[in-house]
Structure formats: structure tokens, C-alpha cells
C-alpha positions as CSV (number, residue, x, y, z in Angstrom):
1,X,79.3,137.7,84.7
2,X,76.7,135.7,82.3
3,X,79.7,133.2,82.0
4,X,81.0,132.9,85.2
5,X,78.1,132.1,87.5
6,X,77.3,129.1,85.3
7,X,80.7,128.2,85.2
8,X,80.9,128.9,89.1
9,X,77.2,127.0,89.6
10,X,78.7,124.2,87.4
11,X,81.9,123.6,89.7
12,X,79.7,123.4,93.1
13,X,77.1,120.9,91.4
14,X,80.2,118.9,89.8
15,X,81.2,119.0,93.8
16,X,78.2,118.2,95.6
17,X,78.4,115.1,93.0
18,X,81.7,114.0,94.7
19,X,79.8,114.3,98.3
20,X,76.8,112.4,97.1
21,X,78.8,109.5,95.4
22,X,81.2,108.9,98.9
23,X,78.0,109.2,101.0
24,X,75.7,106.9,98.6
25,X,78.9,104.5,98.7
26,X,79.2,104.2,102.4
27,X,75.0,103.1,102.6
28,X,75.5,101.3,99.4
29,X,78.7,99.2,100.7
30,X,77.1,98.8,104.7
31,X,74.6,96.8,102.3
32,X,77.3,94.6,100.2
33,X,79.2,93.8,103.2
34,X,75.9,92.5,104.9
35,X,75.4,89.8,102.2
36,X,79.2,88.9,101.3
37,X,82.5,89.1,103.3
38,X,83.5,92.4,104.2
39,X,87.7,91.4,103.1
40,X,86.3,89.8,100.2
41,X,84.5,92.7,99.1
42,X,87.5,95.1,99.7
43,X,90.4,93.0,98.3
44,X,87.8,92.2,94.9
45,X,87.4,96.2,94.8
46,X,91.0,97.2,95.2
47,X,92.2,94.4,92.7
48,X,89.9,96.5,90.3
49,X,90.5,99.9,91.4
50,X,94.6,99.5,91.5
51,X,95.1,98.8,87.8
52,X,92.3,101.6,86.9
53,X,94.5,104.0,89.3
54,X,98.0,103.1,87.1
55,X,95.9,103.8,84.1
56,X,94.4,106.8,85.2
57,X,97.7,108.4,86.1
58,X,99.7,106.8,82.8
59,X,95.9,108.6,80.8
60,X,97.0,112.3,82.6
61,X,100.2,112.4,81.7
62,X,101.9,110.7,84.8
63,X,105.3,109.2,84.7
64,X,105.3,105.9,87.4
65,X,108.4,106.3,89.0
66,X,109.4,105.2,92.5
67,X,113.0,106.4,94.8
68,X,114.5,104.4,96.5
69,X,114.3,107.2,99.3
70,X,111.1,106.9,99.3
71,X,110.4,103.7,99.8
72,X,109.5,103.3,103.7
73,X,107.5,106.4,103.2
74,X,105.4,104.9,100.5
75,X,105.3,102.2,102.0
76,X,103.9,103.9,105.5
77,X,101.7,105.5,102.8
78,X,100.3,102.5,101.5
79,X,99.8,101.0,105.0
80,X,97.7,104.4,106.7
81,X,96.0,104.8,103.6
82,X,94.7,101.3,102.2
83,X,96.7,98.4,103.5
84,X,95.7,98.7,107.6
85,X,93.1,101.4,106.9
86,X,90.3,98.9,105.1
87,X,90.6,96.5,107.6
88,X,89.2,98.9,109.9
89,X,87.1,100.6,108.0
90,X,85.5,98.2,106.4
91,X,84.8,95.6,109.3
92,X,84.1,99.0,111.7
93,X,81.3,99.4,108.8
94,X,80.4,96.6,109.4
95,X,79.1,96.3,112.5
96,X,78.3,100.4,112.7
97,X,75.6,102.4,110.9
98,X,76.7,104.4,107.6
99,X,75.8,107.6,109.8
100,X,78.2,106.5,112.6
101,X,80.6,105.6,109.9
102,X,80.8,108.6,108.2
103,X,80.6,111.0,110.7
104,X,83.3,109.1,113.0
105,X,85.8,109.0,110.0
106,X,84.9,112.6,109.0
107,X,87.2,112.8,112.2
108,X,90.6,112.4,110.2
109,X,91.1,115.9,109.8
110,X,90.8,116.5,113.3
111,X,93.1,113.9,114.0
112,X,95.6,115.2,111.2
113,X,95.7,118.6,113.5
114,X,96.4,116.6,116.2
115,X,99.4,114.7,115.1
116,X,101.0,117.8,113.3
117,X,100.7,119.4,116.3
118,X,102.3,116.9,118.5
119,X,105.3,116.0,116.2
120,X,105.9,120.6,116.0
121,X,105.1,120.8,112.6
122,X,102.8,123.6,113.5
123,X,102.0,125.8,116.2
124,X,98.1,125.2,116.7
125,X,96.0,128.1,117.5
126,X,93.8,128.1,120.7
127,X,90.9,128.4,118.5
128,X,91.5,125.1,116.7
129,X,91.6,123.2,119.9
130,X,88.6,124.4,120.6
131,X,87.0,123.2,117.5
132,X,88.6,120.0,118.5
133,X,87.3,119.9,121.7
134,X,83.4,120.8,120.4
135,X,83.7,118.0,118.1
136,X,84.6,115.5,120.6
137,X,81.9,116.7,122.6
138,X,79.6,115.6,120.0
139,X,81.0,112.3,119.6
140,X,80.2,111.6,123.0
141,X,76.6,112.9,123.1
142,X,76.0,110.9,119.7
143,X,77.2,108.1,121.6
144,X,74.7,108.6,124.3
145,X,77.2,109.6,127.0
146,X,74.8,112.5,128.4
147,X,71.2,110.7,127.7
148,X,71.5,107.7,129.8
149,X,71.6,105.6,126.5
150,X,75.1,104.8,126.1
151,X,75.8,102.2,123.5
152,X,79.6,102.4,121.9
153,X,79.2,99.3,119.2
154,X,82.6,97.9,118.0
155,X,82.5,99.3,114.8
156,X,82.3,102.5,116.0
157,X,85.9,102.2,117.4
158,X,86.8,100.3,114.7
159,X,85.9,103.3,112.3
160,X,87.8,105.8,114.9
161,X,90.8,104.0,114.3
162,X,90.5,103.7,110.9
163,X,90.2,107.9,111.2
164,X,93.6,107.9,113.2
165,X,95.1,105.5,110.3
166,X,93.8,108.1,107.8
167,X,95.4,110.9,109.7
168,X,98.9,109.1,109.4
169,X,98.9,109.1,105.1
170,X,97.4,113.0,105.1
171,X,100.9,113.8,107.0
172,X,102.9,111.0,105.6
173,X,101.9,111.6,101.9
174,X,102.1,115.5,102.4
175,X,106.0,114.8,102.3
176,X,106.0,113.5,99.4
177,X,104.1,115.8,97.2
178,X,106.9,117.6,95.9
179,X,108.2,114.6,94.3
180,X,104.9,113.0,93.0
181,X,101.7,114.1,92.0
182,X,98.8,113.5,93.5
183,X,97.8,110.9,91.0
184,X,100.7,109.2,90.6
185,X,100.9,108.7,94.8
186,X,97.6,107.5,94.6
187,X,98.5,104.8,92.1
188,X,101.7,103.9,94.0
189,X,100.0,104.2,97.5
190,X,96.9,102.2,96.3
191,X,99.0,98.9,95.4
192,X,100.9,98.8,98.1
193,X,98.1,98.6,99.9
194,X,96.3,96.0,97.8
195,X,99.5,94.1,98.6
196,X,99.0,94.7,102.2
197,X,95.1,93.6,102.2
198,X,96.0,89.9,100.4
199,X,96.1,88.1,103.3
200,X,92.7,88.7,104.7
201,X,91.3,89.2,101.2
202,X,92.5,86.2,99.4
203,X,91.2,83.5,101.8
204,X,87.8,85.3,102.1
205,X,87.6,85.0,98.3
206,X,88.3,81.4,98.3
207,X,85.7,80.8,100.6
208,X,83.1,83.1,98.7
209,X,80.6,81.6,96.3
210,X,80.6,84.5,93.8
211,X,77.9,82.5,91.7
212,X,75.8,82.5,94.8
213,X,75.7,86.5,95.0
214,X,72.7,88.2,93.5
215,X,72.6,91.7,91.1
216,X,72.3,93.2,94.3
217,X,75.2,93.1,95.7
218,X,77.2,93.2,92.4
219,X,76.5,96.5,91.2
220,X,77.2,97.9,94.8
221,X,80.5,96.3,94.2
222,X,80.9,97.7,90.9
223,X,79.5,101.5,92.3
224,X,82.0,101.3,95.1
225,X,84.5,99.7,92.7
226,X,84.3,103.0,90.4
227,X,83.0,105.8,92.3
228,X,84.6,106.8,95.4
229,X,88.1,107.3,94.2
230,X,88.7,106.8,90.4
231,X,85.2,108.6,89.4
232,X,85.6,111.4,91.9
233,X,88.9,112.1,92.7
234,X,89.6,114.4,89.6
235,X,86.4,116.3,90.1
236,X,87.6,116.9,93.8
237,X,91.5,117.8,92.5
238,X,89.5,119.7,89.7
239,X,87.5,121.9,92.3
240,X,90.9,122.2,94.5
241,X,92.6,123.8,91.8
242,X,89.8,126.1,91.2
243,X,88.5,127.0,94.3
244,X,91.6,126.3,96.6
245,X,92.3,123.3,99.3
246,X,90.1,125.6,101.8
247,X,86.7,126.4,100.1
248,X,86.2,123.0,99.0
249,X,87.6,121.0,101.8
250,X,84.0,122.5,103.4
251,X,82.3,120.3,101.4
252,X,83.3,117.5,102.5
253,X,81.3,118.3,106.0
254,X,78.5,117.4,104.1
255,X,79.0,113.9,103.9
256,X,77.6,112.6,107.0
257,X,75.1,114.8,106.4
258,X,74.0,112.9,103.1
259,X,75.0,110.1,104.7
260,X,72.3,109.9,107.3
261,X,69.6,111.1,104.6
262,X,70.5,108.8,102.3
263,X,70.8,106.0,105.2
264,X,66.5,106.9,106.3
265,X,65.2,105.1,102.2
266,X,67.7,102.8,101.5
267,X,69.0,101.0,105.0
268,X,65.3,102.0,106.4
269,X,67.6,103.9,109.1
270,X,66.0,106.1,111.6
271,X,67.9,108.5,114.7
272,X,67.4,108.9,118.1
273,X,67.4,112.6,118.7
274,X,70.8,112.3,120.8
275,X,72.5,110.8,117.8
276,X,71.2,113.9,115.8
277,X,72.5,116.7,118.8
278,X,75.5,114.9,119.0
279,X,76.5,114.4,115.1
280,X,75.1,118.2,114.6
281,X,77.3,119.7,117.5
282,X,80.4,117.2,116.2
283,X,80.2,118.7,112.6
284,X,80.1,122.1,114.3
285,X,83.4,121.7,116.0
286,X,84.5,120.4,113.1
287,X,83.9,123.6,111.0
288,X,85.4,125.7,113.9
289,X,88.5,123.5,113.5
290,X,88.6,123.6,109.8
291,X,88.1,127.2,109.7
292,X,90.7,128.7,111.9
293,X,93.6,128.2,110.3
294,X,95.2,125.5,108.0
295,X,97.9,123.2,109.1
296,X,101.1,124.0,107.0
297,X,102.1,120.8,106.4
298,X,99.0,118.2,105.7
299,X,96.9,121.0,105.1
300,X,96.8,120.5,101.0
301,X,97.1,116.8,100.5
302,X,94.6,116.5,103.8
303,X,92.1,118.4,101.4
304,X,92.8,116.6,98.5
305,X,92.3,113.4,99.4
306,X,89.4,111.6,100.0
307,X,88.1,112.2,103.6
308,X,88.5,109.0,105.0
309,X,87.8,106.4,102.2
310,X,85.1,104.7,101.2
């Protein structure tokens, strides 16, 4: 017992580190994208991140391989995943809150049930449409539906979509986990979706003055650079393999959470209590969702993932 509750104690800190770095990114990049273009600050990040995602892989013992079977999927991957994903979420950031933003794309999961559901990979339990519905019910009070205060910004339905987008690679990359690991999809995933943000990313970087941007937005770039996938994606796949897809996956409830904490000293953020109801009721539903049943396809890989990037 002496050596396991440290060892236990260890794995939940080395976890709540995982929430804390996607939550800090999403305050910390709201702030990046206020100062330089929000393409120019994703395509600079993923031209980084996609070589350190090969090398990460090659460093575990991956073999980079690719079938030609496989090749719309990945493709489809690449898309849901990074390609069309960042250009929602990171202009829906972009004219949101961090709060909104991470609590709206905390939403993938639910949107994951959905489309399993709807295409008969899995008979959905009662209970878990429930959940559903309680979470949506949140959403619309933290929109102000129900206090007279309604005020749905852009970004907010920007960030939805981006959610849907999300939902499509948890199902589409579940497919293919029996023929690539989780690393190694990443890494594949991840540059065809670097291919797919070029266009918007290369002529905002032509028209950025990178000489003309201060410390301050340069080591947000380099924290959201590192952090959100290559820093914290083994500890997450660590504390899968440990704990199982289902423990930890409750973790990742707590990132709006940290989100809007974080949001009050650094973005001077503050709530109206309708937002709080409505995010507290949404995360709710949420749980409910999460916690009556898995979904037998997307269930691992929807766990294993990030929730919604960063």
C-alpha cells in the first residue's frame, strides 16, 4: 500500500497536469491570436508540431507506414481532425471567450454519441440521451436563452462546429486503430492536416511581420507549440493504459472548469451568473452521458485523444 498510493497520487497529479496545460493553452492562445493572425498562428504551430509528431512516434518505436486502403480514411482523418478542424477552432476562438471555447468543444463527445448512433454502430441507451439532452440544456442557458440576455457570438458556433469536426476523426480514426497506433495516426493525421491548413496559413504568414511581434506572443506560440499535443499526449495515453479509457476520460470534464479560472487573472474574464448555471448544468449532462455506458466503437480512441484540440 506504501507504494501504491504514491504511485496512484503520482498518476492523477501527472493528469491534472494534462488538464491544466490544454486549459492554460486555450487562455494563453485566445491571447496570441488577439495580437497576430489567427491562421498564421496555427499553420506556424503545426509546421512545428508535425515534424516533432514523426519524431516522437520514430523515438517510441513506431514504424511510419501508410496503405493504400487507407488512404481516404486518413485523409478524412487528417481533415476532422486538423485540416478543417483549426479553421474553426481557431477563428471560433477568436471571436469567443476561452470559457465558451472550451466548454462548447468539450461537446465532441456528445457529438461522437450522436453520430455512432445515427450511422447503427451502437444501440444508445435512454440514459445517454438524456445526458445529452441536460447538456444541451446548458448550452442554451449559458447562452442566455432563459435570462432575457441572449447573445450567441460567431465564435461560439464557429467552436460548435469545430466540436462536430472533432466528432468525425474520434469515429473515423477508431477504424483505424487496429492497423496503427495511436502515435503513429497522430503523426500521419497531423500532416495531412498541415497540408490542408496551407492555404489559409501561408498567405497570413506572408503578410505577418514576425519581427514586429513582442516576447509575448512568442512564448504563447511556443507553449501552444509544445504543450497541448506533443507534451501531453503520452501522459494522457500513459494514464489510459493505467487507469482505463473510462476513469480518465472524466478528467477531461475539468477543462472548462480550469478554463474559466484560469480565464478570471490572465484575460481579466469575469461571468454572468447564467453563463455559470448554464456551463455547470452542461458539464452535468455531460457526465451523465459519459457515464452510462461507452460507445463500442469511438469509445477508446474518443478517450484518447485530445478533447477537442487546442
Amino acid at each position: 500500500m506504501r507504494r501504491i498510493v504514491p504511485r496512484r497520487l503520482l498518476l492523477y497529479g501527472s493528469l491534472l497536469y494534462v488538464i491544466l496545460a490544454w486549459a492554460l493553452n486555450t487562455v494563453l492562445a485566445k491571447q496570441a491570436v488577439a495580437q497576430m493572425n489567427p491562421l498564421a498562428f496555427t499553420f506556424t504551430r503545426f509546421l512545428v508540431m508535425t515534424p516533432l509528431a514523426f519524431a516522437l512516434a520514430r523515438a517510441s518505436g513506431n514504424r511510419i507506414h501508410v496503405a493504400r486502403r487507407d488512404i481516404p480514411a486518413l485523409i478524412a482523418c487528417g481533415a476532422c481532425g486538423f485540416g478543417a478542424y483549426q479553421y474553426f477552432w481557431i477563428v471560433g476562438l477568436a471571436n469567443t471567450t476561452p470559457f465558451a471555447s472550451a466548454l462548447l468543444g468539450a461537446l465532441s463527445p456528445i457529438f461522437t454519441l450522436t453520430i455512432v448512433a445515427l450511422l447503427g454502430y451502437e444501440r444508445v441507451r435512454s440514459g445517454r440521451w438524456f445526458g445529452v439532452a441536460i447538456a444541451f440544456l446548458g448550452i442554451a442557458i449559458f447562452e442566455g436563452a432563459f435570462s432575457g440576455a441572449a447573445h450567441f457570438r460567431i465564435g461560439d458556433l464557429l467552436t460548435l462546429c469545430a466540436a462536430l469536426i472533432f466528432a468525425g476523426y474520434n469515429v473515423l480514426s477508431a477504424r483505424l486503430l487496429d492497423r496503427y497506433t495511436p502515435l503513429e495516426l497522430l503523426a500521419i493525421t497531423m500532416a495531412i492536416g498541415t497540408v490542408m491548413i496551407a492555404p489559409g496559413g501561408i498567405p497570413a504568414l506572408l503578410h505577418t511581420t514576425f519581427g514586429a511581434l513582442g516576447w509575448d506572443v512568442w512564448w504563447r506560440l511556443i507553449y501552444a507549440t509544445l504543450f497541448p499535443i506533443l507534451l501531453t499526449y503520452p501522459v494522457w495515453s500513459y494514464g489510459i493504459g493505467r487507469l482505463g479509457a473510462a476513469r480518465v476520460s472524466i478528467f477531461s470534464f475539468l477543462t472548462p472548469v480550469l478554463t474559466g479560472i484560469l480565464s478570471v487573472p490572465i484575460v481579466h474574464a469575469s461571468f454572468p451568473r447564467y453563463e455559470l448555471v448554464g456551463a455547470t448544468i452542461c458539464i452535468a449532462g455531460m457526465l451523465v452521458a459519459n457515464l452510462l455506458g461507452r460507445v463500442s466503437l469511438a469509445s477508446l480512441w474518443a478517450q484518447r485523444t485530445l478533447p477537442v484540440e487546442r
